[in-house]
OpenMM code with the backbone's topology and positions (N, CA, C; nanometers):
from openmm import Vec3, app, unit

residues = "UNK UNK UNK UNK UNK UNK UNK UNK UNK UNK UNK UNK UNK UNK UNK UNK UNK UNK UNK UNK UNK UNK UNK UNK UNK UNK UNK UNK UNK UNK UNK UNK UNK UNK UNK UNK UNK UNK UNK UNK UNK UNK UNK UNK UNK UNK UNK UNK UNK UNK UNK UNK UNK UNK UNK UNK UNK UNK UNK UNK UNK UNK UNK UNK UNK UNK UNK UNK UNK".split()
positions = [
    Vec3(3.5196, 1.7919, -5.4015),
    Vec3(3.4401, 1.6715, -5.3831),
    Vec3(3.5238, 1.5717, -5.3040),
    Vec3(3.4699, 1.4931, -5.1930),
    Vec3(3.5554, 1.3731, -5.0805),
    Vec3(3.5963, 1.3270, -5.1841),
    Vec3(3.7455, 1.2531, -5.1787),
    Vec3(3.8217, 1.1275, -5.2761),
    Vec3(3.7005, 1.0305, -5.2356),
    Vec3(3.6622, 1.0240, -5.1359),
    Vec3(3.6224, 0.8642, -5.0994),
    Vec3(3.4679, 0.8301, -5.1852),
    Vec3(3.4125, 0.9568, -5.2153),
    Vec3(3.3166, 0.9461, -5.3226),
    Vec3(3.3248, 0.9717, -5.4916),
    Vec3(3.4469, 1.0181, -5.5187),
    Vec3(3.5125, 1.0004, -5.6163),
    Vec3(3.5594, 0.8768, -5.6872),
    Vec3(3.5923, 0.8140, -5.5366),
    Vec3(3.6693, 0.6566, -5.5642),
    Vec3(3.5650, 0.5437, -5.5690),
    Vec3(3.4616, 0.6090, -5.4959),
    Vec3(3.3671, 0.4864, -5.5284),
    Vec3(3.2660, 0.5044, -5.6091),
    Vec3(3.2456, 0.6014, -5.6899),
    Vec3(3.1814, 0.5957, -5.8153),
    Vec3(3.2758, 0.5521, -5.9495),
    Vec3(3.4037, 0.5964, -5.9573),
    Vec3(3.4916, 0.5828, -6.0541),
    Vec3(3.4738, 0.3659, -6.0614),
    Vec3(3.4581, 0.3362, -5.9287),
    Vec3(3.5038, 0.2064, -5.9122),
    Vec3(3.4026, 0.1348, -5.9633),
    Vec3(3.2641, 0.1888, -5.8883),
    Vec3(3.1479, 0.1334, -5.9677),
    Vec3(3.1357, 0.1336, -6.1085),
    Vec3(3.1669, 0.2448, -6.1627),
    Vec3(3.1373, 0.2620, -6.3314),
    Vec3(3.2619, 0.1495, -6.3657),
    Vec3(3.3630, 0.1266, -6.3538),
    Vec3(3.4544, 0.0440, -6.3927),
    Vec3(3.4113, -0.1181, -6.3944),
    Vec3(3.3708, -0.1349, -6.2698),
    Vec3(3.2753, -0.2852, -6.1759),
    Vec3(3.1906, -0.2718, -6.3419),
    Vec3(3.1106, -0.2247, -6.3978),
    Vec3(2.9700, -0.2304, -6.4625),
    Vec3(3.0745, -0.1967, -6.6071),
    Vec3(3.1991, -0.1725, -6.6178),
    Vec3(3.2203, -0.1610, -6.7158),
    Vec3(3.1842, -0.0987, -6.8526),
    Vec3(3.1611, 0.0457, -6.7633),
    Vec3(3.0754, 0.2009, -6.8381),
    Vec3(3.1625, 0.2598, -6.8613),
    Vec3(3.1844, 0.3391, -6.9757),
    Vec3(3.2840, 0.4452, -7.0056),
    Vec3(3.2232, 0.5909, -6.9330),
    Vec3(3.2512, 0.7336, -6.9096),
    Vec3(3.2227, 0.8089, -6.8389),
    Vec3(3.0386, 0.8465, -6.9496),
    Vec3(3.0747, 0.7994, -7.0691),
    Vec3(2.9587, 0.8823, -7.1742),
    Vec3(2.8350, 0.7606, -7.1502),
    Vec3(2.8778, 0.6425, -7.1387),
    Vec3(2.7462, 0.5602, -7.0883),
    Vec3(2.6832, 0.5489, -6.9182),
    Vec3(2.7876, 0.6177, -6.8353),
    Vec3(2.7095, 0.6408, -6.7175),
    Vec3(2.6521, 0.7771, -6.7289),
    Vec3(2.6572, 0.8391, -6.7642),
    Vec3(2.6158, 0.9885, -6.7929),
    Vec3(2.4208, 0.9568, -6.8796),
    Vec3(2.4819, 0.8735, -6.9073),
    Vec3(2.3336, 0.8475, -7.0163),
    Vec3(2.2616, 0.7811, -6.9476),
    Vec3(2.3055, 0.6863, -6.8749),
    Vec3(2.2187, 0.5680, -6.7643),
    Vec3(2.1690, 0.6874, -6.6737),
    Vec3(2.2373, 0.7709, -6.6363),
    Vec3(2.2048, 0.8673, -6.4893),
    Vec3(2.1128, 0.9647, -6.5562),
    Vec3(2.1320, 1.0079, -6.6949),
    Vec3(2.0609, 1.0969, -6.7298),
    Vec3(2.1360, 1.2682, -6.7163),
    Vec3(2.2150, 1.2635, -6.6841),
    Vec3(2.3099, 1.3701, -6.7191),
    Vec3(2.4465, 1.4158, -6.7323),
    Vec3(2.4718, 1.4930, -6.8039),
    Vec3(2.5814, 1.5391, -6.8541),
    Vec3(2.7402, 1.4598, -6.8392),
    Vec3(2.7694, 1.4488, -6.9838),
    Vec3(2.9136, 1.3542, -6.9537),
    Vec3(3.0294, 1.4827, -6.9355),
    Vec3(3.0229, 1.5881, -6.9430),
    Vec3(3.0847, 1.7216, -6.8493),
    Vec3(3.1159, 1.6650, -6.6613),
    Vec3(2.9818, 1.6679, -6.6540),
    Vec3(2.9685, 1.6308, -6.4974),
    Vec3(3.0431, 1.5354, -6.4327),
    Vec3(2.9906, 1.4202, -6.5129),
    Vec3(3.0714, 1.3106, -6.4988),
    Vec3(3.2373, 1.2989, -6.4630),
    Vec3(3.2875, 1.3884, -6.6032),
    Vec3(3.4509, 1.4402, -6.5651),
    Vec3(3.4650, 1.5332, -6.4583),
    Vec3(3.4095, 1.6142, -6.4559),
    Vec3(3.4121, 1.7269, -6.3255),
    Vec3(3.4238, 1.6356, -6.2136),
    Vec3(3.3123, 1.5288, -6.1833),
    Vec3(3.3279, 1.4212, -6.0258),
    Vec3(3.4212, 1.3940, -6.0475),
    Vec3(3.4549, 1.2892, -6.1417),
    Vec3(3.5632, 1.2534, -6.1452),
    Vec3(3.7399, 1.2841, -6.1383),
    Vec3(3.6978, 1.4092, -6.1514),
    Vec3(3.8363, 1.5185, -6.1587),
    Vec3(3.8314, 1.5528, -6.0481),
    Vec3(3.7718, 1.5482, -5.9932),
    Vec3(3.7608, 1.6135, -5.7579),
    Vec3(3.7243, 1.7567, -5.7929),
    Vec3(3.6352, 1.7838, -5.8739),
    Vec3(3.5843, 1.8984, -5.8690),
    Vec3(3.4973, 1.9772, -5.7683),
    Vec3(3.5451, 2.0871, -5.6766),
    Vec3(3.4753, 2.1227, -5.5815),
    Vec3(3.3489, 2.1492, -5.5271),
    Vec3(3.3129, 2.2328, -5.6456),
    Vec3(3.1838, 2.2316, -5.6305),
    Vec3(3.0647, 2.1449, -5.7517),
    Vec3(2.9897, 2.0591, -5.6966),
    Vec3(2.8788, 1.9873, -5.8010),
    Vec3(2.7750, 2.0415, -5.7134),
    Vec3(2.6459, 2.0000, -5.8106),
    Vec3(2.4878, 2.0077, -5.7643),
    Vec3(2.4521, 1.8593, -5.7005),
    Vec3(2.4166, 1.8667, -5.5671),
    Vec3(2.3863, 1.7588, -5.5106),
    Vec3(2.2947, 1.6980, -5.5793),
    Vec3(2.1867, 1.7527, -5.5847),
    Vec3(2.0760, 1.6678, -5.6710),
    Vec3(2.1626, 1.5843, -5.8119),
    Vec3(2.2080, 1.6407, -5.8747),
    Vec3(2.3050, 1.5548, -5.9671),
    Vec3(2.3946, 1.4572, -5.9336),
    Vec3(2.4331, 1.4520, -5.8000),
    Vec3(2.5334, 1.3436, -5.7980),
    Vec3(2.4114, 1.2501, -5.7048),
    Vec3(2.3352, 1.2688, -5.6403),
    Vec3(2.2302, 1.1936, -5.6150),
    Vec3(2.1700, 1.1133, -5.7284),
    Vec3(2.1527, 1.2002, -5.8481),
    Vec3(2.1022, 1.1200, -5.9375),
    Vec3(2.1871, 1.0148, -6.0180),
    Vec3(2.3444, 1.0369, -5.9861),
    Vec3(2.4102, 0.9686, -6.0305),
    Vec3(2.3902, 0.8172, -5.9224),
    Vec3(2.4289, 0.9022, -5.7788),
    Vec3(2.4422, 0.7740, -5.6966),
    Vec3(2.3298, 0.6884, -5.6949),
    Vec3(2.1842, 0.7068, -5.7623),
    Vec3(2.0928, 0.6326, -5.7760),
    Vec3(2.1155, 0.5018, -5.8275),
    Vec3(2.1705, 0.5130, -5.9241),
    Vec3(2.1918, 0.4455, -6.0142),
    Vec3(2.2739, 0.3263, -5.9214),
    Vec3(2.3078, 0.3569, -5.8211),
    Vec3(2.3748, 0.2141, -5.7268),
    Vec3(2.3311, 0.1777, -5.6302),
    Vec3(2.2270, 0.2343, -5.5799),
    Vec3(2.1136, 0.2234, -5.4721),
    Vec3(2.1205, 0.2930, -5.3708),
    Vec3(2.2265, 0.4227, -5.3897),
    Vec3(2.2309, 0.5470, -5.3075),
    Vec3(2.2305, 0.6478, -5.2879),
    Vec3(2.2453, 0.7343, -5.1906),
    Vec3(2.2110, 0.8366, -5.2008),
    Vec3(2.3280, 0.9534, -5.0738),
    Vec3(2.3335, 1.0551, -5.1042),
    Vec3(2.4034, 1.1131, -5.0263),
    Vec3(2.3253, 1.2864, -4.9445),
    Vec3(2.3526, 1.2920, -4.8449),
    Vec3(2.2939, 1.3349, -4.7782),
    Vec3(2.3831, 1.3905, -4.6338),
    Vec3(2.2616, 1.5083, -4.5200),
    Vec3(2.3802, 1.5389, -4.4245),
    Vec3(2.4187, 1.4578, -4.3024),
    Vec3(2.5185, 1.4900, -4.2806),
    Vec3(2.5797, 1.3468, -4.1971),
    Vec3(2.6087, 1.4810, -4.0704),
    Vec3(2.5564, 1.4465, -3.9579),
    Vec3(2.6163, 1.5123, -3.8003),
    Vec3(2.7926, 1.5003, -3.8116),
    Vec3(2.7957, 1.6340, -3.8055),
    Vec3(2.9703, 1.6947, -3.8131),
    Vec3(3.0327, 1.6620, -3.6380),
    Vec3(3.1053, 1.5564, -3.6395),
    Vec3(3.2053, 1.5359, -3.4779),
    Vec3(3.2865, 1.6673, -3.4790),
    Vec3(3.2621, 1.7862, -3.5242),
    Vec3(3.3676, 1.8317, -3.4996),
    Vec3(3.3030, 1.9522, -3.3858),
    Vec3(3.2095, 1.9369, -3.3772),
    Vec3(3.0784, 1.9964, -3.2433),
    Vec3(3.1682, 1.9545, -3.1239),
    Vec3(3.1975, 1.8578, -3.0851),
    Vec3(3.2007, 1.7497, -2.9736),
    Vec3(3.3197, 1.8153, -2.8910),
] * unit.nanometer
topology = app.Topology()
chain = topology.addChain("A")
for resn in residues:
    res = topology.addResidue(resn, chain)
    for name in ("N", "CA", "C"):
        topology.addAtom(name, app.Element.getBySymbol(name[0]), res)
């Protein structure tokens, strides 16, 4: 999983002052998961971390790779 989406969910839940088991419950799933993002775990289910990033008014999705160019 990118640090840079690691770092900015860890930061948000901190900002809102959630432990990993009350964002898990706000998002609606698993406080497993939660540690897994948080641990830079390689592989997650997009739809799950979507449903996490909801919860901040975002969303993640595919981005055009520069490495074409």
């Amino acid at each position: 999983m990118n640090d840079q989406l690691i770092e900015f969910i860890k930061t948000r839940r901190k900002a809102l002052k959630l432990s990993q088991q009350d964002l898990a419950e706000r998002a609606g799933i698993g406080l497993r998961f939660i540690r897994d993002l948080e641990q830079g775990k390689k592989t997650l289910r997009l739809d799950k971390v979507n449903q996490l990033l909801d919860l901040f008014g975002y969303e993640l999705g595919p981005v055009e790779s520069k490495r074409n160019e």
